[in-house]
C-alpha positions as CSV (number, residue, x, y, z in Angstrom):
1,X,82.8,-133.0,40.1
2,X,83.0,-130.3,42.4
3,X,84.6,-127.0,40.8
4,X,84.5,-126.9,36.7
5,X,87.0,-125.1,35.4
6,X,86.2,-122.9,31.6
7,X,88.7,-120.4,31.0
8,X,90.3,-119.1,27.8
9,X,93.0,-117.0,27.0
10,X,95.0,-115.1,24.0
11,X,98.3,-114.4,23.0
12,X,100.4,-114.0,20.0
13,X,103.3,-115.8,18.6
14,X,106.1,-115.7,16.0
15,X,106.6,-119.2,14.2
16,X,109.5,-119.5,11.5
17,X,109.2,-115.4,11.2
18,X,104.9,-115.8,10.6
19,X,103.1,-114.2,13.5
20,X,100.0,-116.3,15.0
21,X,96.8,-115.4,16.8
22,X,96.5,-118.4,19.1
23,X,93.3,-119.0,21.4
24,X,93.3,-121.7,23.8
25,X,89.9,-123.1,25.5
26,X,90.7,-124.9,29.2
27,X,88.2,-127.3,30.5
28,X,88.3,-129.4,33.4
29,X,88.1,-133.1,32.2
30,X,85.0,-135.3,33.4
31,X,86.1,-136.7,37.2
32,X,85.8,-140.6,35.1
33,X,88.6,-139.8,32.8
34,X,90.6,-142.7,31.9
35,X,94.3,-142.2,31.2
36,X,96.3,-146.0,31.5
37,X,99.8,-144.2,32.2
38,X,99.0,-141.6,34.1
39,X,98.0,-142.2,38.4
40,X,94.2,-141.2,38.2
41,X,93.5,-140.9,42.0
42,X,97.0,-138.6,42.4
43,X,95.7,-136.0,39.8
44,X,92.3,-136.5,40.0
45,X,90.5,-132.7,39.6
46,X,93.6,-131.4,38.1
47,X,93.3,-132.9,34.4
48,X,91.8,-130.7,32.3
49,X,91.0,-130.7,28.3
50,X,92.8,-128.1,26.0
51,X,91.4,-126.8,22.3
52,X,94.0,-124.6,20.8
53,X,93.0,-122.3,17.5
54,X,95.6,-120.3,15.6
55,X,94.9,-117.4,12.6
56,X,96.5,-118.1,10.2
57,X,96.4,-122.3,10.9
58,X,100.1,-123.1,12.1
59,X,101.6,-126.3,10.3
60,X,101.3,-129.6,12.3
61,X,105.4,-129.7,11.8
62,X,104.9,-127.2,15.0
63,X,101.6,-128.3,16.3
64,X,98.6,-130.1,15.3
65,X,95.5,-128.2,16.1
66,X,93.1,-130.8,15.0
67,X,93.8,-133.1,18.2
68,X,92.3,-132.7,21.5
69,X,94.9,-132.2,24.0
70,X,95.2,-132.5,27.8
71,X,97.3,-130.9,30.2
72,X,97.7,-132.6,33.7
73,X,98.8,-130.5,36.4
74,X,100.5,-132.6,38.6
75,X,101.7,-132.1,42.2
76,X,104.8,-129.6,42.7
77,X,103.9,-128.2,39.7
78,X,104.9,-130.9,37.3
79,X,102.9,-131.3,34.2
80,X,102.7,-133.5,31.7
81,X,100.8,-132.4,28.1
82,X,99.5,-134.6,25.4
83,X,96.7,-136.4,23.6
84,X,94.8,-139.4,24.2
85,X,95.6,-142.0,21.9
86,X,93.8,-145.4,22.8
87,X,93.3,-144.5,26.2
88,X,97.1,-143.2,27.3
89,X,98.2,-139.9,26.9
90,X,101.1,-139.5,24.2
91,X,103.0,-136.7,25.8
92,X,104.1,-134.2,22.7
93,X,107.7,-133.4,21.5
94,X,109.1,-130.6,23.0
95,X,109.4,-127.3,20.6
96,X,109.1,-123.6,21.4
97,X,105.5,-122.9,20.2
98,X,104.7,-126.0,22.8
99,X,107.1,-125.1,26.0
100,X,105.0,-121.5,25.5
101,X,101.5,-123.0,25.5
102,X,102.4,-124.9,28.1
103,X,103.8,-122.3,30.6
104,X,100.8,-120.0,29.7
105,X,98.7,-122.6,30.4
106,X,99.9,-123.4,33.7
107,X,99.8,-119.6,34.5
108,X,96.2,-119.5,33.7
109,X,95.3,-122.5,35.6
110,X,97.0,-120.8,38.5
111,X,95.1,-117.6,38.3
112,X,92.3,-117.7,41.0
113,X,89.1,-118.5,40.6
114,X,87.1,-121.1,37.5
115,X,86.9,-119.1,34.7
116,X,87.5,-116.0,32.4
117,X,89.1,-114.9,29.7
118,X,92.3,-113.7,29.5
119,X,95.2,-112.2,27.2
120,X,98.3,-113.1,28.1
C-alpha cells in the first residue's frame, strides 16, 4: 500500500426533528480487498472503510451503525457507498442522513494530505 489514509471528522444532524452527534472514522481499505461487483484494478487505492457513530444512536430505519461500510471513490468523482455482504458491496438506499454522509465524506477525502480530524 503506498499512502494510508486515517482521518475522522464531525458534524451534526437533525433526524425526524432529534439532533445527532455523528463521528465518522475513514480508513483506506487493505490494497487485497475483494469486492465481486465493483472493477478492483479501476479503483484500486481509492476504496476506503467507513465506521459511523451517532449520540444519541439514530434508528436503522435511517441508518444502521452496526455495519461496516465502504465508500468507493471512483473516477470523475463518482462514488458508490455500501456494505459488504458476501463479498459484493450492497449499495444503501438513498435518504437524507445518507446523501449528507456521503457528500461530507467525499469532501474529506478530498482535503489534502492522509489524515486529521475534522468538524465539518
Amino acid at each position: 500500500m503506498a499512502e494510508f489514509t486515517n482521518k475522522s471528522f464531525e458534524y451534526t444532524d437533525i433526524v425526524a426533528g432529534n439532533e445527532y452527534k455523528i463521528k465518522v472514522l475513514i480508513v483506506s481499505a487493505p490494497d487485497d480487498i475483494q469486492i465481486f461487483n465493483v472493477d478492483a484494478q479501476e479503483v484500486k487505492g481509492f476504496i476506503f472503510n467507513i465506521a459511523v457513530s451517532t449520540e444519541p444512536r439514530i434508528s436503522n430505519d435511517y441508518f444502521d451503525t452496526a455495519k461496516q461500510y465502504v465508500y468507493v471513490f471512483g473516477r470523475e468523482g463518482e462514488h458508490k457507498f455500501g456494505y459488504l455482504e458476501n463479498g459484493s458491496l450492497v449499495e444503501t438506499a438513498e435518504n437524507r442522513f445518507i446523501q449528507l454522509l456521503t457528500v461530507h465524506t467525499q469532501e474529506i477525502l478530498m482535503i489534502a494530505g492522509n489524515e486529521g480530524h475534522f468538524h465539518v
